[in-house]
C-alpha positions in Angstrom: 22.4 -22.7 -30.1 21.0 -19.6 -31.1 17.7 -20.4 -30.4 18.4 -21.3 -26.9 20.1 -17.9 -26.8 16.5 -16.2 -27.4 14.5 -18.5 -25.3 16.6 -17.3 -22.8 16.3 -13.8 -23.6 12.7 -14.0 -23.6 12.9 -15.7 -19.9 14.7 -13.0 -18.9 12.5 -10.8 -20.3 9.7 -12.3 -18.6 10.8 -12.1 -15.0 12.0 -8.5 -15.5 7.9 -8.1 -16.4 6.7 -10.1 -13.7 8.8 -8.6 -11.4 7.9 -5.2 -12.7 4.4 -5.8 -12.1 4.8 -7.4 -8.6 6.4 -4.3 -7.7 3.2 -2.0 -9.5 1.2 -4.2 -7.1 2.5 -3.8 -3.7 2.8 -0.1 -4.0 -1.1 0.4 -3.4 -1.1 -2.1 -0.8 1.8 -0.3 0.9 0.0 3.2 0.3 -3.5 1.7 1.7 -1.8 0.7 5.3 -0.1 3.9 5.6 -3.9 5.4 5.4 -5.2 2.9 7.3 -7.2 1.2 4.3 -7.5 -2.2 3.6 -4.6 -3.9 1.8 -6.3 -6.9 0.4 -9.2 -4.5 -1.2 -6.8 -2.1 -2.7 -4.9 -5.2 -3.9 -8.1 -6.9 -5.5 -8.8 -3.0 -7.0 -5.0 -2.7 -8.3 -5.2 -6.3 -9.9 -8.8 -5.8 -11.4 -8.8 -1.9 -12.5 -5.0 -1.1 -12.7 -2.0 0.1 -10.0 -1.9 3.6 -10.8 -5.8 4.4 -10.7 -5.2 2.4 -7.1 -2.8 4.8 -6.1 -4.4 8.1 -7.4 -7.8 7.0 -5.6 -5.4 6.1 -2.4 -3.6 9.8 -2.7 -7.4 11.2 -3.6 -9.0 9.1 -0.9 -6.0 9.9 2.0 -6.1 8.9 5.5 -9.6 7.4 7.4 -10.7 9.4 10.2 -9.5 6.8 12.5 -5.4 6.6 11.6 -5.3 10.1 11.3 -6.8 10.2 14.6 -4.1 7.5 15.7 -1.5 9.7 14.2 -2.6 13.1 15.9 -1.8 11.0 19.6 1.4 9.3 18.4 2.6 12.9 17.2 1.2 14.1 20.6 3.1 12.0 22.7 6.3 12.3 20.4 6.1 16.2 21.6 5.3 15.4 24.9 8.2 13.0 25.2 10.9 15.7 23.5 9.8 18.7 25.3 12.1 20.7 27.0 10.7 22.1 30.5 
């Protein structure tokens, strides 16, 4: 019995890691289409190298010339819409 008890501590165990890591994972990939980078290189990167060297090259990298380009006319238009004449 007690052995079952720590086989299932160790399962539990082992999902909190794996969901831990899952987690460590997606952050990048999240972080890379907010800046307009590819998600499945920055995955690959996080997977290889490591998560948090994704994200500080993602925060040291920031946006490509072309979403921060998208996101000068979407801010553009949001004024546009809201001003008062």
């Amino acid at each position: 019995m007690e052995r079952a008890q720590l086989s299932l501590g160790g399962l539990l165990l082992l999902l909190f890691i794996i969901t831990i890591v899952v987690v460590l994972l997606v952050v990048p990939v999240k972080m890379a289409n907010r800046r307009g980078r590819s998600a499945i290189g920055w995955f690959l990167f996080s997977l290889i190298f490591s998560p948090f060297l994704a994200m500080l090259f993602l925060l040291l990298l920031g946006e490509t010339n072309a979403k921060r380009h998208e996101r000068i006319i979407e801010e553009e238009e949001l004024r546009n819409r809201y001003r008062v004449n």
